[in-house]
Backbone as CSV, one residue per row, in Angstrom:
resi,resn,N_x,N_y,N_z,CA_x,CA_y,CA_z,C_x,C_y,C_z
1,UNK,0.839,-1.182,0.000,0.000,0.000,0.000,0.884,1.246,0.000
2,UNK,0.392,2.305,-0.738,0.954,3.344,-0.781,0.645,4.312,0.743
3,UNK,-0.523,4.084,0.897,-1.081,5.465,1.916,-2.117,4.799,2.599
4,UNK,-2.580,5.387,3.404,-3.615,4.866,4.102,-4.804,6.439,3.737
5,UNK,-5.616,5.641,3.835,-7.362,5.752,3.395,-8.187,7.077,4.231
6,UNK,-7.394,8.001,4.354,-8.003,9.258,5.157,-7.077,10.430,4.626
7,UNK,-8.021,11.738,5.647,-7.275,12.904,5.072,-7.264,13.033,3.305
8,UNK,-6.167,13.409,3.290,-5.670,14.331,1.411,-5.492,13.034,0.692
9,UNK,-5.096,11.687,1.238,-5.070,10.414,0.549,-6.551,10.279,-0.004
10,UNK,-7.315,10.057,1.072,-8.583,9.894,0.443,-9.811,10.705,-0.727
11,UNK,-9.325,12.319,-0.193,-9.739,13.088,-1.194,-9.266,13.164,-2.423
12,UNK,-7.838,12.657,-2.477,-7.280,12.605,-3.806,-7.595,11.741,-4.727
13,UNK,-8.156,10.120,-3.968,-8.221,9.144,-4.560,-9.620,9.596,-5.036
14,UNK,-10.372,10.053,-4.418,-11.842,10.117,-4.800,-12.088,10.750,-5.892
15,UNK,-11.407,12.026,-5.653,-11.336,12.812,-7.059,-11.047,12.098,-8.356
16,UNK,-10.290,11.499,-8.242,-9.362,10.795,-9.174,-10.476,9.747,-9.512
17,UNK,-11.173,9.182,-8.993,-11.687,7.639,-9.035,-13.463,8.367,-9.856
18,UNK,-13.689,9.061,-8.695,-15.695,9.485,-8.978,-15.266,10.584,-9.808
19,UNK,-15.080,11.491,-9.485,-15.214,13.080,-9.887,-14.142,13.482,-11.072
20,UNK,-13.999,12.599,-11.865,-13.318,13.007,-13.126,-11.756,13.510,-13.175
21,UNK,-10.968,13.724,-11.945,-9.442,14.263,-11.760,-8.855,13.667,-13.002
22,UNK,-8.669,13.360,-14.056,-7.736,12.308,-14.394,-6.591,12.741,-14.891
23,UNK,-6.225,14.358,-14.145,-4.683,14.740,-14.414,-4.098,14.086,-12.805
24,UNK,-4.438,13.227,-12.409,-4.019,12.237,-11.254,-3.639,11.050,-11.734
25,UNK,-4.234,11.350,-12.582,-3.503,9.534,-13.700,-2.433,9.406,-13.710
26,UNK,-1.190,10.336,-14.044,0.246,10.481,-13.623,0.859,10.182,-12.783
27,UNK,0.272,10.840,-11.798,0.577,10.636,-9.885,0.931,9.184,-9.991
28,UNK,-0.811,8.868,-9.923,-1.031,7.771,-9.076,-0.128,7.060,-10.049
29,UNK,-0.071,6.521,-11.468,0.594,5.848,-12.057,2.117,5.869,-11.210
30,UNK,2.910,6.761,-11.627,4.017,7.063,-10.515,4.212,6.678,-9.485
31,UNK,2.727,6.566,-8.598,2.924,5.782,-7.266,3.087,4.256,-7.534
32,UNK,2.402,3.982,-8.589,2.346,2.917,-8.983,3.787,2.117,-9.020
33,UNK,4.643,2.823,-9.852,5.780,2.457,-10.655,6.715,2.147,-9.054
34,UNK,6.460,3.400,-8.158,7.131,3.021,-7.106,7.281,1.810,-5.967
35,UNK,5.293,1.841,-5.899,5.795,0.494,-5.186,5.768,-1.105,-5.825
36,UNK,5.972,-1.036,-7.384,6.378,-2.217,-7.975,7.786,-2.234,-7.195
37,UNK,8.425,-1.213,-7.646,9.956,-0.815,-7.431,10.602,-1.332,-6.201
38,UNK,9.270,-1.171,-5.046,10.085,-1.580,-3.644,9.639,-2.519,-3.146
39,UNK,8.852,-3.144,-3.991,7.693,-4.033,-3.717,8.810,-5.733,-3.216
40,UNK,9.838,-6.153,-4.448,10.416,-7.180,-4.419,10.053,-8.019,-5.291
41,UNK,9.050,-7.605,-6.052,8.080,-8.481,-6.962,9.365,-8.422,-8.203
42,UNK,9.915,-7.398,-8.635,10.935,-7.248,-9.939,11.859,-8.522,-9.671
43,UNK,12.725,-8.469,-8.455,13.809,-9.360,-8.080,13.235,-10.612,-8.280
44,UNK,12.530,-11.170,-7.637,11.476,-12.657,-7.619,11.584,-12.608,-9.160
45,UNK,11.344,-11.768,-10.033,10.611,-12.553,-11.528,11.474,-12.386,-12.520
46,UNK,12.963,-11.329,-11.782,13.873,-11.087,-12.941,14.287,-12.752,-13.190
47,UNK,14.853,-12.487,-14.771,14.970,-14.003,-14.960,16.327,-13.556,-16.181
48,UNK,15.914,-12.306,-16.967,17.237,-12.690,-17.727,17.806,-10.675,-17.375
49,UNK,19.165,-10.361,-17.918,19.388,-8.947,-17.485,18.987,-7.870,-18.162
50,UNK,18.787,-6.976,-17.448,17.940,-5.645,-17.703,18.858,-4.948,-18.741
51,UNK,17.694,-4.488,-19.706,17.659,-4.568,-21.026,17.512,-2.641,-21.270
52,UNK,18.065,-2.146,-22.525,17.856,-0.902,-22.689,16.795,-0.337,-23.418
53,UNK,15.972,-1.542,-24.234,15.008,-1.573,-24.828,13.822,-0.827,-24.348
54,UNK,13.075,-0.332,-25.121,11.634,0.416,-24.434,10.651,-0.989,-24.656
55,UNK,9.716,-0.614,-23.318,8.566,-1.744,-23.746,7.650,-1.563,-24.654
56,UNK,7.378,-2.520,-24.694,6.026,-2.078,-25.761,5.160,-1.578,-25.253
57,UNK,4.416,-1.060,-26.242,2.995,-0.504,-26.063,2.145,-1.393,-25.465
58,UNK,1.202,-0.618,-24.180,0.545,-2.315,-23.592,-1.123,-1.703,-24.433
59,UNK,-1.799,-2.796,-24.578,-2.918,-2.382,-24.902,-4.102,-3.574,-23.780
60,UNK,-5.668,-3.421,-24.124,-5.825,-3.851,-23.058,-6.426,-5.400,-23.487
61,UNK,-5.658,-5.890,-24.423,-5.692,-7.417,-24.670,-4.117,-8.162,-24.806
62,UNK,-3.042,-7.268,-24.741,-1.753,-7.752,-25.682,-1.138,-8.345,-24.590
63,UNK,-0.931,-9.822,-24.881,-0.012,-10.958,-24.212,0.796,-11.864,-25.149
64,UNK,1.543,-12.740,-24.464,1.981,-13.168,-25.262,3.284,-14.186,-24.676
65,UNK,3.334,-15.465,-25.945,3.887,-16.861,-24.784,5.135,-16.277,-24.010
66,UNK,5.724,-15.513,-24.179,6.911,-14.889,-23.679,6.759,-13.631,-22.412
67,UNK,5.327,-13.598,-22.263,5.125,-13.048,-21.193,5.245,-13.301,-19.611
68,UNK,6.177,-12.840,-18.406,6.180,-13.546,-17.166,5.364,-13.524,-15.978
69,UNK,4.448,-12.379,-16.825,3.507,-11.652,-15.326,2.502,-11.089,-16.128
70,UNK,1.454,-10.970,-15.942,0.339,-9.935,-16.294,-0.108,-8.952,-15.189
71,UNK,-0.195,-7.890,-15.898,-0.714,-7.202,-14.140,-2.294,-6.710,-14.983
72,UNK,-3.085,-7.637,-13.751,-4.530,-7.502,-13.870,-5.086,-5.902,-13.058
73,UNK,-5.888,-5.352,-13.197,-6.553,-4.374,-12.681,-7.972,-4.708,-11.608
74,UNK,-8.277,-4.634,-10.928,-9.156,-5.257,-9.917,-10.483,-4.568,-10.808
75,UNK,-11.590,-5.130,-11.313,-12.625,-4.528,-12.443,-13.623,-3.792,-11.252
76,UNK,-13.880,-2.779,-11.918,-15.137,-1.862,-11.242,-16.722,-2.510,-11.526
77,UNK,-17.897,-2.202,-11.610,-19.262,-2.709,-12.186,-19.140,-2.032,-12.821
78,UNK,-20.282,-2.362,-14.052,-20.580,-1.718,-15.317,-21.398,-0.535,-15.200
79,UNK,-21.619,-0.234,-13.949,-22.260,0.454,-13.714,-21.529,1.587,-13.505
80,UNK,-20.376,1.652,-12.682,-19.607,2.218,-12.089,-18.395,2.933,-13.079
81,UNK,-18.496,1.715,-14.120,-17.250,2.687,-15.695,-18.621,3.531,-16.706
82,UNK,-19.395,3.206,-16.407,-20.338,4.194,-17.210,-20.281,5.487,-16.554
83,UNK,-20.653,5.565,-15.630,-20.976,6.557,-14.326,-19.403,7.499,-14.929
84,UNK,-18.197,6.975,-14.606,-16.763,7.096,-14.646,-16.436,7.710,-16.353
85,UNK,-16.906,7.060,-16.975,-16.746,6.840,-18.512,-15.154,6.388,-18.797
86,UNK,-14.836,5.589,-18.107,-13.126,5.217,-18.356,-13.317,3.996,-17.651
87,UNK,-12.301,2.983,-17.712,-11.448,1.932,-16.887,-10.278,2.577,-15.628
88,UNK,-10.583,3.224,-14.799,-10.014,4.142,-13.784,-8.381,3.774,-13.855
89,UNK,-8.315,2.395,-13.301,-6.926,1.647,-13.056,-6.254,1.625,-14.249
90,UNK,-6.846,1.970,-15.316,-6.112,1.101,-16.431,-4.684,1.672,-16.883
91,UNK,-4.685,3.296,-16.568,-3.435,3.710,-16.894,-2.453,3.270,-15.800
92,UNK,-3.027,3.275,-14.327,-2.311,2.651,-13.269,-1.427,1.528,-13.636
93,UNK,-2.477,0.516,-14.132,-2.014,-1.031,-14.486,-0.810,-0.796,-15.959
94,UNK,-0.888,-0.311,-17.127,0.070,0.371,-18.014,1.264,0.424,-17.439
95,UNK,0.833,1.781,-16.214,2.648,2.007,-15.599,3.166,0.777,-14.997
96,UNK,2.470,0.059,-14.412,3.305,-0.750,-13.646,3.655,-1.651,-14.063
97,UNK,3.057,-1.968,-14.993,3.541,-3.187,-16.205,4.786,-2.638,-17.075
98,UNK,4.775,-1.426,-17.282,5.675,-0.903,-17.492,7.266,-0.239,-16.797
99,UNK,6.795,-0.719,-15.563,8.055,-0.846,-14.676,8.855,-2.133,-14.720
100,UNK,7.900,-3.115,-14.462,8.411,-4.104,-14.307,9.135,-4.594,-15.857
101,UNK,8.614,-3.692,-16.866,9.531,-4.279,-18.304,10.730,-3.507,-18.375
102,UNK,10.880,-2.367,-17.705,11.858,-1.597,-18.042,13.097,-1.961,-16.659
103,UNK,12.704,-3.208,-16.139,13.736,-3.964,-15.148,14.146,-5.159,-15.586
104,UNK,13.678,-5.303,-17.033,13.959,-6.745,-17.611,12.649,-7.605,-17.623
105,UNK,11.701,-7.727,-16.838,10.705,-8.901,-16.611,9.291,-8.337,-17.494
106,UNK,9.120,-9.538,-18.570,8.331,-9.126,-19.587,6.995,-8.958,-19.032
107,UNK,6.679,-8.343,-19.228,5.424,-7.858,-18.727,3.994,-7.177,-19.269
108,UNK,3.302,-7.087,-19.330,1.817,-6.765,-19.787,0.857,-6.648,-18.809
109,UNK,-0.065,-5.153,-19.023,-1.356,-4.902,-18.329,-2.114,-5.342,-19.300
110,UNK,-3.548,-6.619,-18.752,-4.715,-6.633,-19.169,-5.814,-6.747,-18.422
111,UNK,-6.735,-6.371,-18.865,-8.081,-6.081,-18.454,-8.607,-7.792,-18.414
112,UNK,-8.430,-8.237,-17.288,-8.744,-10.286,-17.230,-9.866,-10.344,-16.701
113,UNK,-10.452,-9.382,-15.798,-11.334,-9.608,-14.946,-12.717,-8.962,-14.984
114,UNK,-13.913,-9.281,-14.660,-15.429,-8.567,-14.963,-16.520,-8.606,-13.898
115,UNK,-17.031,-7.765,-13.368,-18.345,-8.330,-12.439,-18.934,-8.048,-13.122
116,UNK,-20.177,-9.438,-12.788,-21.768,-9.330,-13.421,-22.710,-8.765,-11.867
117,UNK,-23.462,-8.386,-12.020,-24.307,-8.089,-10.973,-24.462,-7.760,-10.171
118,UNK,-23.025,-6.689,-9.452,-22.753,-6.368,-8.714,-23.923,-4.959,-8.113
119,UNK,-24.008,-5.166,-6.855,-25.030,-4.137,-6.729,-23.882,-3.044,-5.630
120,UNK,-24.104,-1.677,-5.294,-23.172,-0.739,-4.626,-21.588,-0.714,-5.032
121,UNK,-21.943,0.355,-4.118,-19.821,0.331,-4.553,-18.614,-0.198,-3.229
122,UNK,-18.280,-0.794,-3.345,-17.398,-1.374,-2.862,-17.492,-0.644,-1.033
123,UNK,-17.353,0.319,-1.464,-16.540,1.275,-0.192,-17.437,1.657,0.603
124,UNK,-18.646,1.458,-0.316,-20.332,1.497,0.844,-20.489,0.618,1.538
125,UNK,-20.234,-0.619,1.299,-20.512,-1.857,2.069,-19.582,-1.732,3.665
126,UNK,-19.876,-1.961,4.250,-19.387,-1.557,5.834,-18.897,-2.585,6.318
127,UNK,-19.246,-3.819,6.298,-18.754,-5.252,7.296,-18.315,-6.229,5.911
128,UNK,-16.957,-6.544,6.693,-16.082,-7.819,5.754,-16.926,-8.477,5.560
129,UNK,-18.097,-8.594,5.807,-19.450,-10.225,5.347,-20.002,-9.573,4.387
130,UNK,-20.653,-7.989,4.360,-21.036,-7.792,3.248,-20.554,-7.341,2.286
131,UNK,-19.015,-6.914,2.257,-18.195,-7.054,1.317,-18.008,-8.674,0.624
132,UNK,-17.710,-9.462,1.309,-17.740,-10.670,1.095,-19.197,-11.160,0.189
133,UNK,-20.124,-10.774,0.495,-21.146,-11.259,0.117,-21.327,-9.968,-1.402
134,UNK,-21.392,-9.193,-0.907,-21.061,-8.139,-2.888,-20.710,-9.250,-3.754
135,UNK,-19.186,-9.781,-3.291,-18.492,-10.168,-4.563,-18.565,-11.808,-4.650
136,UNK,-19.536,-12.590,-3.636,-19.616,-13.667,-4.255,-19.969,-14.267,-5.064
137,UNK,-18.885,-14.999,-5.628,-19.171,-15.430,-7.156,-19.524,-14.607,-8.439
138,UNK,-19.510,-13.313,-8.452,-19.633,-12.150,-9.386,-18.484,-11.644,-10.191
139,UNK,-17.213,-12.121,-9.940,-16.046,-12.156,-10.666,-15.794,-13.197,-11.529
140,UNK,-15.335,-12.787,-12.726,-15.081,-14.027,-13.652,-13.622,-13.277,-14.502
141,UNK,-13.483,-14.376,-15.096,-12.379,-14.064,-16.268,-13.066,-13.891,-17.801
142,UNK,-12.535,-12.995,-18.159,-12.918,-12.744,-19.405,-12.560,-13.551,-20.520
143,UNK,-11.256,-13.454,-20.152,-10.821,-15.565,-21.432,-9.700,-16.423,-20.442
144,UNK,-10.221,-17.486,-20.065,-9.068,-18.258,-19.089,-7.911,-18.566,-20.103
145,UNK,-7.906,-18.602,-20.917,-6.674,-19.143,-21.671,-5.890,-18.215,-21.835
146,UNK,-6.295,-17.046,-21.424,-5.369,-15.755,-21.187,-4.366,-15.831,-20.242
147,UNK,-5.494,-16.396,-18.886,-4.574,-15.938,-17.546,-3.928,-17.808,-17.108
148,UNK,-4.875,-18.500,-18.055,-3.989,-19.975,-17.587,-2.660,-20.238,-17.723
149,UNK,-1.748,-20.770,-16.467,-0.284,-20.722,-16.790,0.625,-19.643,-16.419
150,UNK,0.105,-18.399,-16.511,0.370,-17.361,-16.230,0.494,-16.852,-15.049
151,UNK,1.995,-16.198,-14.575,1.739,-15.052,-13.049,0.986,-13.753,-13.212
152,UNK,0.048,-13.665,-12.022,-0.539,-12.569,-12.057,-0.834,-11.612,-11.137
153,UNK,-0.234,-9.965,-11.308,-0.181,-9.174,-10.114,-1.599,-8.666,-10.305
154,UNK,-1.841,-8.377,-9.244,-3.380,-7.633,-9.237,-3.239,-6.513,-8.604
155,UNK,-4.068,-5.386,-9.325,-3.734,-3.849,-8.665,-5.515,-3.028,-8.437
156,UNK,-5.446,-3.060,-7.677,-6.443,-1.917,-7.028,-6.441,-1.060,-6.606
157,UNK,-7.453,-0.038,-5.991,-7.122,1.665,-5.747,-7.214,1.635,-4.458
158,UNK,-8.274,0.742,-3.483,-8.292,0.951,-2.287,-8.564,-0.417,-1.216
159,UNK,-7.932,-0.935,-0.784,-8.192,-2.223,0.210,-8.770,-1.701,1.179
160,UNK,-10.206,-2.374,1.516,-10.809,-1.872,2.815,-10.528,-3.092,3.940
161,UNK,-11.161,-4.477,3.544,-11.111,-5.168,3.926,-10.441,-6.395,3.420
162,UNK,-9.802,-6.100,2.047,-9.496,-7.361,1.674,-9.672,-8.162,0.413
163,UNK,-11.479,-8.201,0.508,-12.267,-9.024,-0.202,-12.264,-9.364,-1.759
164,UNK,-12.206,-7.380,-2.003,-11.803,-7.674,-3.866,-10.573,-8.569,-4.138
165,UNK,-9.203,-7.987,-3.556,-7.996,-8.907,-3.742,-8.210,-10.123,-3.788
166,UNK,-8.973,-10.590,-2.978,-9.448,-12.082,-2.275,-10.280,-12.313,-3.737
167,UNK,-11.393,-11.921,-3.823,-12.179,-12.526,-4.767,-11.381,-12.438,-6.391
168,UNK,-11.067,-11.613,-6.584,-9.877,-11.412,-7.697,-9.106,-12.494,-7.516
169,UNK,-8.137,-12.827,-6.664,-7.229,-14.134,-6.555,-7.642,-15.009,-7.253
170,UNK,-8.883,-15.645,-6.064,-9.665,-16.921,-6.676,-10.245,-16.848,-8.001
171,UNK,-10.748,-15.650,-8.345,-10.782,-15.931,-9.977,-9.914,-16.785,-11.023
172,UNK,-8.709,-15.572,-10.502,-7.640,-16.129,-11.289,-6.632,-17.331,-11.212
173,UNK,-6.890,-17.911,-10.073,-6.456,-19.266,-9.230,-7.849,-20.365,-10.154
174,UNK,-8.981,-20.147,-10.114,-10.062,-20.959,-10.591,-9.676,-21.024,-11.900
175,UNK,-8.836,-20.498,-12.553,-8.110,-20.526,-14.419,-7.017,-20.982,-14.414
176,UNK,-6.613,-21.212,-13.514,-4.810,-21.919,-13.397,-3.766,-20.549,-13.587
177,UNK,-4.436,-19.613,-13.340,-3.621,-18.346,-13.107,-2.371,-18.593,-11.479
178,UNK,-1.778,-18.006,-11.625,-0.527,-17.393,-10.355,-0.655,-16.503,-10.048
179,UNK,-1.577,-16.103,-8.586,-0.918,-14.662,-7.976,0.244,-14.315,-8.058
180,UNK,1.204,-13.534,-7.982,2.495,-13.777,-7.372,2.225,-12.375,-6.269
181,UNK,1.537,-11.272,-6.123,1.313,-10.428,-5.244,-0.081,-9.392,-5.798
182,UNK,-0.166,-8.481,-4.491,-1.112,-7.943,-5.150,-0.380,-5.889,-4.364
183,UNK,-1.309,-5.194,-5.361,-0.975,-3.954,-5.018,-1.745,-2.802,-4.936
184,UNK,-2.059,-2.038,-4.012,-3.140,-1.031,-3.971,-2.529,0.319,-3.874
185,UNK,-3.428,1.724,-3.920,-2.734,2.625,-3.561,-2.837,3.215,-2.036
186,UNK,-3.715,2.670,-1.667,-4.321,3.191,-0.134,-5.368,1.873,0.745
187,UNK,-4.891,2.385,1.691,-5.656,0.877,2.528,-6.506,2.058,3.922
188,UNK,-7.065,1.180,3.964,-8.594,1.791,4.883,-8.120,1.657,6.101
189,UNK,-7.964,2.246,7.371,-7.319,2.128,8.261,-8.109,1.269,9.137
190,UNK,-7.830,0.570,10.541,-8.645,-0.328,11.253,-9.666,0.539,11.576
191,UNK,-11.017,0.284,12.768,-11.822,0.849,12.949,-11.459,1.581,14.215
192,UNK,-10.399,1.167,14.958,-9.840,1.714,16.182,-8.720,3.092,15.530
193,UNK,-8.236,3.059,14.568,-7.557,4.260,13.963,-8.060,5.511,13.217
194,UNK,-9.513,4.967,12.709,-10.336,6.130,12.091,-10.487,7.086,12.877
C-alpha cells in the first residue's frame, strides 16, 4: 500500500476515481511504478538482465507466450465505468507493467477480470461479510486461456477489507492463473484508527 485511506489520501483518490481528476492519472501511475519498485516483486521474476530496450505498447488485450507476469486491474461494475466513462486503473495497471519491463521482466497490463451483478460500490458496504457477500461469485475471467499458466499481479485503488484482492485471486487461481502479489494505492485504516 501506498497510503492509508483518510485525510488528502482519500480526497485525492476520490477525485481521481468518482469526480473526473484524471490529471491524477500520472501521480497515481508514478505511485504505482514506485511500489512495484520496492515491492520485491521485480527481483522474484527477474529471470534474464535488464535490457535498454523500451517496452512495448501495452494495450488492453496484448499478451503473449513470452510473457512472465500480467498485471490484472481489480474490475469496477458496469455500472460504475459508465458513471466514470473510463477503466479508472487502467493507466495505473500500463505504468506498472511498465516498470516491471523496463527492469527486464516481460510484462503486460490486461483487463482479465469482470463483475456481473454487482449491486453498490465497494466502499459502501461496511462489514467484511457484506463485502464478502457483494463479490460472491460475481467475478469471472474474461478468457481463461489468457490468464492460464500465467503469473498474475493484481492492482487496485483501495483495500478496505481485503475481499476484492481475495475474490480477484480466486478468480484467477479458478483458471490456473498465479498470484504472485497484489498492489493497492491506499488501505482503509482499522476501525480503532479512524
Amino acid at each position: 500500500m501506498a497510503g492509508t485511506y483518510q485525510g488528502h489520501v482519500r480526497r485525492a483518490i476520490l477525485s481521481w476515481k468518482d469526480h473526473g481528476d484524471t490529471e491524477c492519472d500520472k501521480a497515481f501511475s508514478q505511485v504505482c511504478r514506485q511500489l512495484v519498485a520496492g515491492s520485491g516483486i521485480i527481483e522474484t521474476l527477474q529471470t534474464k538482465p535488464q535490457t535498454l530496450s523500451q517496452p512495448k505498447p501495452q494495450t488492453e488485450r496484448q499478451t503473449g507466450s513470452q510473457t512472465q507476469i500480467l498485471v490484472v486491474p481489480a474490475p469496477s461494475s458496469p455500472k460504475s465505468m459508465r458513471a466514470r466513462g473510463r477503466r479508472h486503473l487502467w493507466p495505473l495497471a500500463k505504468a506498472t507493467a511498465a516498470e516491471l519491463a523496463a527492469a527486464g521482466v516481460e510484462a503486460c497490463a490486461v483487463n482479465a477480470l469482470r463483475t456481473r451483478h454487482v449491486q453498490g460500490k465497494a466502499v459502501e458496504t461496511h462489514s467484511a461479510l457484506g463485502r464478502a457477500a457483494r463479490l460472491d461469485g460475481q467475478l469471472e475471467v474474461n478468457d481463461p486461456g489468457l490468464i492460464a499458466g500465467k503469473k498474475v499481479l493484481i492492482l487496485d485503488d483501495i483495500v478496505t477489507t481485503g475481499t476484492t484482492m481475495r475474490r480477484c485471486a480466486e478468480a484467477i487461481r479458478g483458471v490456473r492463473g498465479s498470484v504472485v502479489g497484489g498492489l493497492a494505492l491506499a488501505a482503509v485504516p482499522p476501525p480503532a484508527e479512524r
